[in-house]
VMD Tcl script that draws the C-alpha trace (Angstrom):
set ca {
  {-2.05 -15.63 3.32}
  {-3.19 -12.26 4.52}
  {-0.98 -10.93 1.29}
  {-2.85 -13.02 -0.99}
  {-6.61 -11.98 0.82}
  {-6.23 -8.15 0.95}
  {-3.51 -7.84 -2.26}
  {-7.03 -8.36 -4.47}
  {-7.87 -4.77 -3.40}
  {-5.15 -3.54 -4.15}
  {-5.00 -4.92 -7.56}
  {-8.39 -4.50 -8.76}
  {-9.88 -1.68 -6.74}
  {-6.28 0.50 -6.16}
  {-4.42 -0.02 -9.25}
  {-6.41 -1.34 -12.48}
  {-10.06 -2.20 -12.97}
  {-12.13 0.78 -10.27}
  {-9.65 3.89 -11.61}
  {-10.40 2.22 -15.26}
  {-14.30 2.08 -14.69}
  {-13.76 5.47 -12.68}
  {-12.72 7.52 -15.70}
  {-14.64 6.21 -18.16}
  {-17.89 5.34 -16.53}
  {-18.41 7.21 -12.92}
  {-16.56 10.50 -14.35}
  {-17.79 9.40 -17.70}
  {-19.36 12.88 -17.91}
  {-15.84 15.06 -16.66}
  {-12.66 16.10 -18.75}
  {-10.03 13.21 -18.85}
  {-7.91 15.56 -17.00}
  {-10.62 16.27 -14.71}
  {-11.41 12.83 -13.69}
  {-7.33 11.99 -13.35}
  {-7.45 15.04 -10.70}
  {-10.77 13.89 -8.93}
  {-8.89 10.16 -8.61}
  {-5.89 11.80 -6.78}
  {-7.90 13.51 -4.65}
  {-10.05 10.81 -3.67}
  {-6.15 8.88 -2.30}
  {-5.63 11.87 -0.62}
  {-8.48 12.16 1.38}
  {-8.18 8.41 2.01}
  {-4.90 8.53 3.46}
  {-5.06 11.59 5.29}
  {-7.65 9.95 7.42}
  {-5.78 6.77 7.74}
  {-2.74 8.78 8.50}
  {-4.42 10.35 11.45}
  {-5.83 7.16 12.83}
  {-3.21 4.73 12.28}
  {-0.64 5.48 15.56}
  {-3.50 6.04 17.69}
  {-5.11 2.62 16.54}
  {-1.71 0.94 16.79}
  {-1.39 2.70 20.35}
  {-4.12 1.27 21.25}
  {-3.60 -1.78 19.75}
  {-0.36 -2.74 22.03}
  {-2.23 -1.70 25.23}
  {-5.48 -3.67 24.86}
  {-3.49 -6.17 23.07}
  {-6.02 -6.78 20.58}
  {-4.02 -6.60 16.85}
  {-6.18 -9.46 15.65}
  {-9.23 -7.64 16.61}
  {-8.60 -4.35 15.23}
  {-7.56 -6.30 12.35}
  {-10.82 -8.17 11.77}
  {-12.84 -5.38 12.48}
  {-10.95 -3.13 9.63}
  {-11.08 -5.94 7.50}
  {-15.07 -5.98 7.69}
  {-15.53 -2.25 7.06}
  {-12.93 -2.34 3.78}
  {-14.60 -5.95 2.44}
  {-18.51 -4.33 3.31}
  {-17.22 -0.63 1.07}
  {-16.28 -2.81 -1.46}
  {-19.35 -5.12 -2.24}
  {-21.04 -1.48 -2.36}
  {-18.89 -0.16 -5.39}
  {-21.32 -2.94 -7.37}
  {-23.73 0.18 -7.01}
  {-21.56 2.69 -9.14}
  {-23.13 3.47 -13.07}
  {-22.42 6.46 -15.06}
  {-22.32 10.07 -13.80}
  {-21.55 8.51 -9.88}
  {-17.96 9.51 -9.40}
  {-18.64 11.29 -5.86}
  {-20.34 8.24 -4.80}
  {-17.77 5.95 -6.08}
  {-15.24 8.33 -4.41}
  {-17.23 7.97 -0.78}
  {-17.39 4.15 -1.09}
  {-13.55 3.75 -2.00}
  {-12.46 6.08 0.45}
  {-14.07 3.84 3.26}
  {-13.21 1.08 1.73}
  {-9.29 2.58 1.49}
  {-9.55 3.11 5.02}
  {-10.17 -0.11 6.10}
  {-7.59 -1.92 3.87}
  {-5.18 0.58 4.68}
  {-5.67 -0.01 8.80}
  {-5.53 -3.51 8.49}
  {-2.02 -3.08 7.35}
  {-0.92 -1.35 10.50}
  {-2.20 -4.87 12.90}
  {-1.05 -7.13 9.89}
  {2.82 -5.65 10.01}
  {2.93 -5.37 13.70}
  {3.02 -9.08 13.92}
  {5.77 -9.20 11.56}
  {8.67 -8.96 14.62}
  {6.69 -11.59 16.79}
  {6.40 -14.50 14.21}
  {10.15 -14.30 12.54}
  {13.32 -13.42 13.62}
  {16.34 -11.23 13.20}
  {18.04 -13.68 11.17}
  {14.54 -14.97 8.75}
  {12.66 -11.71 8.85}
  {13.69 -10.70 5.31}
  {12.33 -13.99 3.81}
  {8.96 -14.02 5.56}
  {8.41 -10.26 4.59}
  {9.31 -10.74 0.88}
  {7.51 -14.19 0.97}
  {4.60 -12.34 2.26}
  {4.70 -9.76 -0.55}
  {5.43 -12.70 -3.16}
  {2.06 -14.20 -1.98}
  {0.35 -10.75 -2.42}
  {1.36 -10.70 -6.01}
  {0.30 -14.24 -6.73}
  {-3.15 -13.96 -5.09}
  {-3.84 -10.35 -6.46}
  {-2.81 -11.33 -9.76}
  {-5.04 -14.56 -9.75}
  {-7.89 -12.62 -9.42}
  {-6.86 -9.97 -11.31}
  {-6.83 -12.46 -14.16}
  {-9.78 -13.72 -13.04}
  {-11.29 -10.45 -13.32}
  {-10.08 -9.65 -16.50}
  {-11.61 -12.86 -18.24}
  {-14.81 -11.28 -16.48}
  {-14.54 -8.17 -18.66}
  {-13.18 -9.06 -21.81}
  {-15.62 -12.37 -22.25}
  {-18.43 -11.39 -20.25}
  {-21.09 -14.12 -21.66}
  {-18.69 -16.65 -20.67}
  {-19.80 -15.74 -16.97}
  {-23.47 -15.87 -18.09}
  {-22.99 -11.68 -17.52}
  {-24.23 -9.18 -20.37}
  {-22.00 -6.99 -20.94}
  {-18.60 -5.77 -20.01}
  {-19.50 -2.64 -17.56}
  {-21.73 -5.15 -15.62}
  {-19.06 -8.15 -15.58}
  {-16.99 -4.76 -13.96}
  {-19.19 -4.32 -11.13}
  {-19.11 -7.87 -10.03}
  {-15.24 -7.62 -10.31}
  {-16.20 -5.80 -7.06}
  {-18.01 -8.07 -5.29}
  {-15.10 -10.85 -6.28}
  {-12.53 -8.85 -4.02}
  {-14.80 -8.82 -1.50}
  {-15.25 -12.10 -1.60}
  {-11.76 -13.23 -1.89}
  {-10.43 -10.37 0.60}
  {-12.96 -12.28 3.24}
  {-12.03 -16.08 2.79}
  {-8.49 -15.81 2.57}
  {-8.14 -13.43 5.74}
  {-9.59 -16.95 7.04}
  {-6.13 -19.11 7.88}
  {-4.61 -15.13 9.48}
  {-7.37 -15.71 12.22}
  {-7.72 -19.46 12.69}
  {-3.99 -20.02 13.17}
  {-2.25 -17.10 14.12}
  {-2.86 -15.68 17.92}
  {-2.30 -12.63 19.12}
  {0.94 -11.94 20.47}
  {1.41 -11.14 24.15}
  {4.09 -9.04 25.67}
  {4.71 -6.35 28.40}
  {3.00 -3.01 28.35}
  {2.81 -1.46 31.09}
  {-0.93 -0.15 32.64}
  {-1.34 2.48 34.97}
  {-4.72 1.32 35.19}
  {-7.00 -1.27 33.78}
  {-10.20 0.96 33.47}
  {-8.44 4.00 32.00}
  {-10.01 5.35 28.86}
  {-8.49 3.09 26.13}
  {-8.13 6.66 23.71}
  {-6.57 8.12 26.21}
  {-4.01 5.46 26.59}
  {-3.37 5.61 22.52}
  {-2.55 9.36 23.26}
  {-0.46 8.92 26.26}
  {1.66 5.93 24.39}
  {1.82 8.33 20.88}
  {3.04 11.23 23.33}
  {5.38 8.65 24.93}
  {6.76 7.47 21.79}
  {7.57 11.00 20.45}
  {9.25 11.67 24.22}
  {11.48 9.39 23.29}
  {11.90 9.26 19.38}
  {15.72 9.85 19.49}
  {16.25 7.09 21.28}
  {15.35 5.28 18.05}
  {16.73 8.05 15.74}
  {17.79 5.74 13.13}
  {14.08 4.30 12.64}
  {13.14 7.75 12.31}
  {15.58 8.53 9.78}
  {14.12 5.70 7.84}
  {10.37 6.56 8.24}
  {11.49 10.36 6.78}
  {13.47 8.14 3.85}
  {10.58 6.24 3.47}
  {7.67 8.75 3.21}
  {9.51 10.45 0.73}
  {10.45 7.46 -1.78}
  {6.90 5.61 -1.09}
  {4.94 8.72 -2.08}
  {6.50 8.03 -5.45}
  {5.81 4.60 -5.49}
  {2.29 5.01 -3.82}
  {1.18 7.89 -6.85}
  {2.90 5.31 -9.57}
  {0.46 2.43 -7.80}
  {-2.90 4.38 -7.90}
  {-2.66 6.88 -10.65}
  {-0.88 4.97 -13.48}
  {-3.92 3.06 -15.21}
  {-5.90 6.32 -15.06}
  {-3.37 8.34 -16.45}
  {-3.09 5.61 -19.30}
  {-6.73 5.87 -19.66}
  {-6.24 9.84 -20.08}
  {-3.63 9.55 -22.59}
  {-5.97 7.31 -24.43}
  {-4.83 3.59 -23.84}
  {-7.08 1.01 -24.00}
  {-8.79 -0.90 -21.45}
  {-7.06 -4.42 -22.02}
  {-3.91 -2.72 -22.15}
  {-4.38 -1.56 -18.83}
  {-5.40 -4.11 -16.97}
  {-3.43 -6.95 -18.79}
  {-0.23 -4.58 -18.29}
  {-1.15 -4.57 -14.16}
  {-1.46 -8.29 -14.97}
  {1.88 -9.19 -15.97}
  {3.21 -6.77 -13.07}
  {1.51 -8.67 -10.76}
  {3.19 -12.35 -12.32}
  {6.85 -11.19 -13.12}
  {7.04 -9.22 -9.32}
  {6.98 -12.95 -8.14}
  {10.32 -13.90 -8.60}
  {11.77 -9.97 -8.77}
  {10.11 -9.75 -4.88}
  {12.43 -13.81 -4.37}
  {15.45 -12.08 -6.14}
  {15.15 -8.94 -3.66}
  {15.11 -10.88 -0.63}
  {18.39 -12.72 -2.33}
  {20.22 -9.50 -3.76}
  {19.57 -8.08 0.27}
  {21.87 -11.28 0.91}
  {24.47 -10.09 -1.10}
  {24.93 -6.71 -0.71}
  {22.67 -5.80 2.72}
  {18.73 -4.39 2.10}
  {19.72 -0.96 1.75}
  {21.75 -1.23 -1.20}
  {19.04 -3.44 -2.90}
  {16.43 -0.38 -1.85}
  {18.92 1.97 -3.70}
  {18.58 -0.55 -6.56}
  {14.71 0.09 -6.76}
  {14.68 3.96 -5.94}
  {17.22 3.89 -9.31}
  {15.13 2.16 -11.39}
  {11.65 3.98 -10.07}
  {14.02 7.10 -11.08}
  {14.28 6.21 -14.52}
  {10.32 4.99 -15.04}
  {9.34 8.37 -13.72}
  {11.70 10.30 -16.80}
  {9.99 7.40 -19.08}
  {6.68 7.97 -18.22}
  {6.84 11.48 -19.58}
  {6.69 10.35 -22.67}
  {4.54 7.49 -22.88}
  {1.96 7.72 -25.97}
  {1.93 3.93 -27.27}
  {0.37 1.09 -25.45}
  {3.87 -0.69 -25.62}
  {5.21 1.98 -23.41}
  {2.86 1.15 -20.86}
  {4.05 -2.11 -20.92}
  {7.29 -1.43 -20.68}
  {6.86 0.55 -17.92}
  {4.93 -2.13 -16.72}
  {7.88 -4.61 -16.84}
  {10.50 -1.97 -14.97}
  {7.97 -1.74 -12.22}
  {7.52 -5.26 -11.64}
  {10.93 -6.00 -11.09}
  {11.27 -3.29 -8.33}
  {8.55 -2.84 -6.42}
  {7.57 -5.52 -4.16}
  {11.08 -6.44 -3.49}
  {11.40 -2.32 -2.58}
  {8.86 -2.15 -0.18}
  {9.15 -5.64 1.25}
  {12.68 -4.68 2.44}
  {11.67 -1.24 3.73}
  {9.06 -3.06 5.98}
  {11.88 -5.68 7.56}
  {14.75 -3.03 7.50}
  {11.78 -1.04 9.76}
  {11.10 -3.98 11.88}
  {15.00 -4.78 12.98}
  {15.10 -1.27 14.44}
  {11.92 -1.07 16.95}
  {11.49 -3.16 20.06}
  {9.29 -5.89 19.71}
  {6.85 -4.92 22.53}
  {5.81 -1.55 20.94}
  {5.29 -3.02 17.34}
  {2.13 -1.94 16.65}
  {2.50 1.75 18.05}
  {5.45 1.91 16.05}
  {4.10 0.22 12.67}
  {1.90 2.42 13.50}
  {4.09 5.68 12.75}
  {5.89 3.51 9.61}
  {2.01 3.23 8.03}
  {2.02 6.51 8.81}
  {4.61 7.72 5.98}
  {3.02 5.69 4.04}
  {-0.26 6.79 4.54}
  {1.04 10.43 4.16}
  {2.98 8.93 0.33}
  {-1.05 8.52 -0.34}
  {-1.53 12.29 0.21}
  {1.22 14.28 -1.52}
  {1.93 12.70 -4.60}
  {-1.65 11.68 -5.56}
  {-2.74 15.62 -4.49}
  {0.02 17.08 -7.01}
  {-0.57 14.63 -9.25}
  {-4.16 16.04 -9.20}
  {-3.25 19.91 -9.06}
  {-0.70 19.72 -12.20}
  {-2.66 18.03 -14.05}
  {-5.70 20.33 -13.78}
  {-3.51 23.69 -13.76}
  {-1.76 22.11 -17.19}
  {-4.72 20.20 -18.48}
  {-2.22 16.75 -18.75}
  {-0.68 14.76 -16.16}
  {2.45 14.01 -18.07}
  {4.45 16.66 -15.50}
  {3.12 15.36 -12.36}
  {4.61 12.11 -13.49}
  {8.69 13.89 -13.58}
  {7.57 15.73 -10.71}
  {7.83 11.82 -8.53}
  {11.76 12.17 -9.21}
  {12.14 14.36 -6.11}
  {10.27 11.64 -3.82}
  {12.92 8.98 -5.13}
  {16.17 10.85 -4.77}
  {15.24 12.76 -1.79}
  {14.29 9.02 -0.07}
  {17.74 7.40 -1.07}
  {19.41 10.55 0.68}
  {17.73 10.34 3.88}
  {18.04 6.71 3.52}
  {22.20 6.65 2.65}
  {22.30 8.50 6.71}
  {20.85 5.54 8.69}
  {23.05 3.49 10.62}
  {21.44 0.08 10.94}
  {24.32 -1.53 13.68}
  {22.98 1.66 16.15}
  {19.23 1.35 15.12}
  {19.46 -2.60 16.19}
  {21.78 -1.87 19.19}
  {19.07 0.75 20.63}
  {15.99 -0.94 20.22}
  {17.39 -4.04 21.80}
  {18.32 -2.10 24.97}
  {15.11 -0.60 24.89}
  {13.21 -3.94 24.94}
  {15.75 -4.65 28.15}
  {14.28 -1.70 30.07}
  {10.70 -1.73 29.65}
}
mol new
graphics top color blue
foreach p $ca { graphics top sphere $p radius 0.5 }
foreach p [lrange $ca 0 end-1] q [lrange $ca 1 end] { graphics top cylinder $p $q radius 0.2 }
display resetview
């Protein structure tokens, strides 16, 4: 259910109706171009900072025990940045940068707690079906209230709202407000998991700790070699995805498609990824979860040659459709392929290093994306430039032995 609460952010504020409302109102007064560039620097800022905190929160996370906390308190700062994008009007793109950065931050650190407890409430044998379940949920809540919120904008008066830009801002406040009461069942039923950490000392500085348990993890990162080989893989073919995610409605804006377009295209990605995420989880079944990830880095292959020459709104929704079937099931396996090949006890540290690369997939691709398209005046190359994130991932990817990944992190558990 945590899927369906936070997933409304990342429909609505990430992907379609704030990046919409961002070029044409906020940066209403910049270059198409330029307001494209100042998007992809605004997700690189954002995940640079997340990428910094998020092992030293998970860190610290494991040793206080406290990934339910950390959660709720990340939760509050992301929902609270949110309600304040109702705020934005024309000309206030640096504000409406400032308040989605924050709010970026806090959806993005929730995801470090929320994966951690992944390895403690499945197992070995199930954890493929609860992740992609969990990602199926995301789509079905985000896209509920992405529909929701497109109703808002299109028919406005039927919402006793004036106009369309204001129905926008209250889009908002309805993540907000969705984001908070369906985090609700995550904390009322789900306790925080205990296991063994070891403490030199129960009144040592809890920072402190978080560096001591990063430095320890890093001592020892080739004991779990082939998790590192698949956080490299990872970073690279999730910056890809990650720029496709945030930049693609407002490089459709840019190139001039409409507003309904947009969002109704996000729409039906959200509603056909249901049963693409299901067939995922089924196709890892078949023919293991790497080869179904090689599947998706394919396909994300060929929508990044497509996209250079989209000009009609029926290419968008094309493109649209080829995404959908891909991308939850994608990164739904990467997160339980990740979680067979760490030790239970030390999830959170080390979901803290996998959010990590995919923090760090916010800050390279959105950041070229940003820099072509100023230097040429067009994003159209930054979006062949994703290739190299998806080929260079199913390379790295291709090297890791899962049978010694599993075998090591087992004996670690053993021994600490």
């Amino acid at each position: 259910m945590y899927d369906w609460a936070n997933s409304a952010f990342a429909t609505t504020i990430m992907a379609s109706v704030l990046p919409a409302y961002y070029s044409r109102v906020a940066a209403g007064d910049l270059t198409p171009a330029t307001a494209s560039s100042y998007w992809g620097y605004t997700n690189t800022i954002a995940m640079l900072t997340v990428a910094v905190l998020s092992p030293i929160l998970g860190a610290i996370a494991d040793y206080k025990q406290a990934k339910l906390k950390f959660l709720a308190s990340f939760a509050f700062i992301g929902i609270l940045a949110t309600v304040m994008l109702f705020s934005i009007q024309r000309g206030d793109w640096l504000q409406a940068s400032l308040y989605y950065i924050v709010g970026r931050i806090g959806f993005s650190s929730t995801v470090v707690f929320y994966d951690s407890l992944l390895p403690h409430i499945s197992t070995s044998k199930n954890i493929d079906r609860v992740s992609t379940l969990g990602y199926a949920l995301g789509y079905v809540g985000g896209g509920l209230l992405l529909a929701l919120n497109l109703a808002m904008i299109v028919s406005p008066h039927s919402f006793y709202i004036s106009d369309s830009l204001l129905a926008t801002r209250w889009c908002f406040v309805t993540v907000a407000l969705w984001w908070a009461l369906f985090s609700l069942p995550l904390f009322i039923y789900v306790k925080e998991p205990h296991t063994h950490v070891s403490r030199p000392s129960e009144n040592i500085n809890v920072i402190k700790a978080g560096f001591k348990r990063i430095r320890s993890t890093f001592d020892q990162i080739k004991q779990f070699k082939q998790a590192f080989r698949l956080l490299i893989a990872y970073w690279l073919y999730n910056d890809g995805i990650g720029t496709i995610i945030v930049m693609a409605v407002i490089f459709g804006s840019e190139v001039g498609i409409g507003d309904k377009d947009l969002l109704g295209a996000v729409l039906l990605v959200q509603f056909v990824g249901i049963p693409f995420t299901f067939l995922f989880g089924r196709l890892a079944e078949k023919i293991s979860a790497k080869k179904a990830i090689y599947v998706g880095l394919l396909v994300y292959t060929g929508i990044a040659v497509l996209g250079l020459f989209m000009r009609r709104p029926i290419h968008f929704w094309i493109l649209a459709v080829m995404i959908s079937t891909v991308q939850g099931g994608t990164q739904a396996l990467s997160r339980s392929l990740f979680g067979l090949l760490i030790p239970k006890n030390r999830s959170a540290e080390f979901f803290g290093f996998y959010d990590v690369s995919e923090k760090f997939s916010g800050i390279i691709g959105p950041a070229l994306f940003g820099v072509v398209g100023q230097l040429t005046g067009s994003s159209r190359l930054s979006i062949l430039a994703l290739i190299v994130f998806f080929i260079g991932g199913l390379l790295i990817l291709k090297d890791v032995d899962l049978a010694a990944g599993i075998q090591a992190a087992a004996q670690a558990e053993k021994q600490e």
